[in-house]
C-alpha positions as a LaTeX table, in Angstrom:
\begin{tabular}{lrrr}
\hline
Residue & $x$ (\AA) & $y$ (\AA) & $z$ (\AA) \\
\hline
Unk1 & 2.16 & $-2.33$ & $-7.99$ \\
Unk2 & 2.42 & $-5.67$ & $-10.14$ \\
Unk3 & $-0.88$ & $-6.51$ & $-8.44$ \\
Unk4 & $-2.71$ & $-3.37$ & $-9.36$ \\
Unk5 & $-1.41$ & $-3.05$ & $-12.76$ \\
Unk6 & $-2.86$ & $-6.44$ & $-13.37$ \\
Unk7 & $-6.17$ & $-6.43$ & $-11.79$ \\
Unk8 & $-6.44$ & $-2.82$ & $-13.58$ \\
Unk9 & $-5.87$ & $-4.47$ & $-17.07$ \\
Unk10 & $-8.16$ & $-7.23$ & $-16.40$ \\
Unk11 & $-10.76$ & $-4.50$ & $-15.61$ \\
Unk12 & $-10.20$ & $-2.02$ & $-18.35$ \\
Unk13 & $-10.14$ & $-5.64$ & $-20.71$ \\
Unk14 & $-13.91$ & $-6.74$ & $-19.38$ \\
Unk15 & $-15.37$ & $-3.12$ & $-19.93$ \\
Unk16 & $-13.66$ & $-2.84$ & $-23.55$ \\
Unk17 & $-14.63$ & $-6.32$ & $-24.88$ \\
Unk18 & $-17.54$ & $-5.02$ & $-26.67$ \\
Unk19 & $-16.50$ & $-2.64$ & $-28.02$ \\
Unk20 & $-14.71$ & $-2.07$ & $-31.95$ \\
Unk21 & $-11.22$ & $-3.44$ & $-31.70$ \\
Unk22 & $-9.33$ & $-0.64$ & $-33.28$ \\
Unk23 & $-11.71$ & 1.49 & $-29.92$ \\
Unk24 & $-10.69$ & $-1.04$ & $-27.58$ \\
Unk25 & $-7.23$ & $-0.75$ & $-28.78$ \\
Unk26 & $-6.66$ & 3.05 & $-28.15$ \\
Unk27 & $-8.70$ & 2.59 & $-24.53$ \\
Unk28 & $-6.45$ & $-0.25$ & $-23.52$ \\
Unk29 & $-3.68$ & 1.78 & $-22.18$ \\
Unk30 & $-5.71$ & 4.66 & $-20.68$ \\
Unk31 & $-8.00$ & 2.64 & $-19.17$ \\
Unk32 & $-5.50$ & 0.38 & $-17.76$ \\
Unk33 & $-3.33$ & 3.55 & $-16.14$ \\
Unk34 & $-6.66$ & 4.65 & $-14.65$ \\
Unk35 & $-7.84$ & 1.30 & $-13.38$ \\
Unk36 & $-4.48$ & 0.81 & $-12.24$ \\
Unk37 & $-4.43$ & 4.24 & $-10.05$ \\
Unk38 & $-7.84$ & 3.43 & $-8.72$ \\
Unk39 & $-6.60$ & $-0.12$ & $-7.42$ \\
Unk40 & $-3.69$ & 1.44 & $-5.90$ \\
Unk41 & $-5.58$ & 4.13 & $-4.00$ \\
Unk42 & $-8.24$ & 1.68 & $-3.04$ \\
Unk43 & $-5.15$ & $-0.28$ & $-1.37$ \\
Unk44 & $-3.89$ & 2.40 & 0.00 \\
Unk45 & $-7.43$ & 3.25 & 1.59 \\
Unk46 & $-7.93$ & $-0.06$ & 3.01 \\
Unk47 & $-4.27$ & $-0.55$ & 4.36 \\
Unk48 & $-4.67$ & 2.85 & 6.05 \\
Unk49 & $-8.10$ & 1.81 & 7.87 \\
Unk50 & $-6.41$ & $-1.36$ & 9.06 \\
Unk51 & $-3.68$ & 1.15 & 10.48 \\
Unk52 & $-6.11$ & 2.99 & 11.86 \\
Unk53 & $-7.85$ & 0.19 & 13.65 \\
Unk54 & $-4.81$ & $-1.08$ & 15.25 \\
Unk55 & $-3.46$ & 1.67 & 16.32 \\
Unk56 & $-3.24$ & 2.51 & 20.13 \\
Unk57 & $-6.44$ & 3.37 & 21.65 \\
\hline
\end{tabular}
């Protein structure tokens, strides 16, 4: 989650950084909760492949 939350941040950060900084301020914490999610889902999508994978066959 710690990950996520920080790869999500460092996302929402690089698409905000041209932006006016009062704008960037009030997308900070949206975009970070919705980069965050997508990180998260997108671990939970590869960590259910592997699963998948090495199941029996």
């Amino acid at each position: 989650m710690t990950i996520a939350s920080v790869i999500g941040s460092c996302i929402t950060l690089l698409l905000v950084r041209g932006l006016d900084p009062l704008v960037a301020l009030l997308l900070i914490p949206i975009g970070g909760s919705v980069a965050t999610v997508l990180v998260i889902l997108l671990f939970q999508a590869v960590s259910l492949t592997l699963a998948a994978r090495s199941g029996p066959h």
